[in-house]
C-alpha positions, 0 to 999 in steps of 0.5 A: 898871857902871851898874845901872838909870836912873830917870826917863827915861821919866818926867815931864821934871820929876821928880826923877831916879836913878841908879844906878851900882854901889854909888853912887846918884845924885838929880837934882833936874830943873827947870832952867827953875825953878832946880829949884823943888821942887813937892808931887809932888817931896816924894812923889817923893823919900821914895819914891826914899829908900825904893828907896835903902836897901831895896838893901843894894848902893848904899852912897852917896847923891849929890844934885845939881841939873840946870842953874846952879842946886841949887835955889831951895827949896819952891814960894812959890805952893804954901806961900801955897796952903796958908797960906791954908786954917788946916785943911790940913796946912802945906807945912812939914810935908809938907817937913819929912818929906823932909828929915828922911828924908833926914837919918837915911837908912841909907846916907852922903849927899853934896849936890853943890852944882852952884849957888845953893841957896835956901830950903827947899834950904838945909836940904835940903842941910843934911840930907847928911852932907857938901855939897861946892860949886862956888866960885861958888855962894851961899845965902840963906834968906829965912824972916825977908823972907817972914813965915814962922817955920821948922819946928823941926826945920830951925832945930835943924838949922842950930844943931847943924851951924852953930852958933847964931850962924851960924844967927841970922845966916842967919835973923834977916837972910835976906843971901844969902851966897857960897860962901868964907862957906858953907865958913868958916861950914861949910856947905860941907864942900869947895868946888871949881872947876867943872871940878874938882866932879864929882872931888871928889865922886867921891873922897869917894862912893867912900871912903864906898863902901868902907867897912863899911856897918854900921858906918857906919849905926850911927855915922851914927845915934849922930852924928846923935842926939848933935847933936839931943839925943836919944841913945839910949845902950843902943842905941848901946853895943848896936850898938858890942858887935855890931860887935865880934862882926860879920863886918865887923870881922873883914874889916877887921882881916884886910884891914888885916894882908893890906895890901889894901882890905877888902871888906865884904858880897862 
């Protein structure tokens, strides 16, 4: 049962969400722009992230584009903008909080790649846990062709998840690449027909529903600091200790010997 809509009343542009039960839903909303994404969008999300993981009852996040398109990345005419005042903060960095939010979000993230994704949005996608594509959607990250070096933390993204040659072969030659290469590279982590997209993600939004939050969050967060290079090992054996004296743990080993899915946090 869906619990609240967002956006509808708003500007036609801004980012759009939903919420349906324990799944929440962003939608980049600027078709007529390949959902370009504008300074206002960047504020727009990090709040949407906020609403996300202060409800203890959305257990996933899907994000998705309206339109052909996921979405051609950060405004050019706002990074020249600001490109030209040495004195301002960087359109890179403004980015590059959105995307790393979205990176260490509490909850699991599922990019739905309804299209071309481009730029800025490669990495933006490249922060879900899992990204799965329609079969005629492409890529390219056109940082080498435009002059601009890319904020670290993007470039660390694409070599922990991609591998450092993947990640030389997308920047350094800025090629546009399809759909099969994203799934070979694993870029993709499933790729579907059109007609088949929205079941895919539907199948995986709802494994990750019903499984145990906590747990989730925890090993989401090791994962996430084993691939950066930066883990916390104390916090890491803590949280693995807790889980092993938690309610969730308990629920799903009675669930496993009752033979019934678990309910966690009912």
């Amino acid at each position: 049962m869906q619990r609240h809509s967002s956006g509808a009343a708003e500007e036609a542009s801004a980012p759009v969400l939903d919420i349906n039960g324990a799944r929440a839903t962003i939608r980049l909303n600027r078709p007529k722009h390949l959902n370009r994404l504008q300074p206002d969008d960047l504020d727009a999300l990090l709040k949407l992230f906020d609403r996300i993981e202060s409800d203890p009852a959305i257990r996933v996040l899907v994000l998705t584009g309206t339109g052909r398109a996921f979405s051609a990345g950060y405004d050019l005419g706002s990074i020249a903008e600001r490109a030209a005042n040495a004195q301002e903060q960087t359109a890179g960095s403004a980015f590059e909080i959105v995307v790393n939010r979205l990176e260490d979000l509490a909850i699991p993230t599922i990019c739905r790649i309804n299209g071309g994704v481009y730029g800025g949005s490669t990495d933006l996608a490249l922060a879900c846990d899992f990204r799965i594509g329609v079969d005629t959607c492409e890529m390219f990250m056109p940082a080498a062709r435009l002059g601009l070096h890319y904020y670290k933390s993007g470039i660390k993204r694409y070599v922990s998840r991609l591998g450092a040659d993947n990640a030389r072969k997308l920047f350094l030659t800025a090629q546009k690449i399809s759909a099969a290469e994203m799934l070979r590279i694993g870029y993709l982590t499933a790729m579907a027909p059109a007609e088949a997209l929205d079941e895919e993600v539907d199948k995986l939004a709802t494994i990750l529903a019903g499984n145990a939050p906590l747990a989730m969050r925890g090993m989401k967060r090791t994962i996430n600091e084993f691939a950066r290079g930066e883990l916390d090992e104390a916090a890491a054996d803590r949280r693995h200790r807790d889980s092993m004296r938690g309610a969730e743990i308990k629920e799903g080993i009675k669930a496993f010997a009752e033979k019934r899915p678990p309910k966690f946090g009912d």
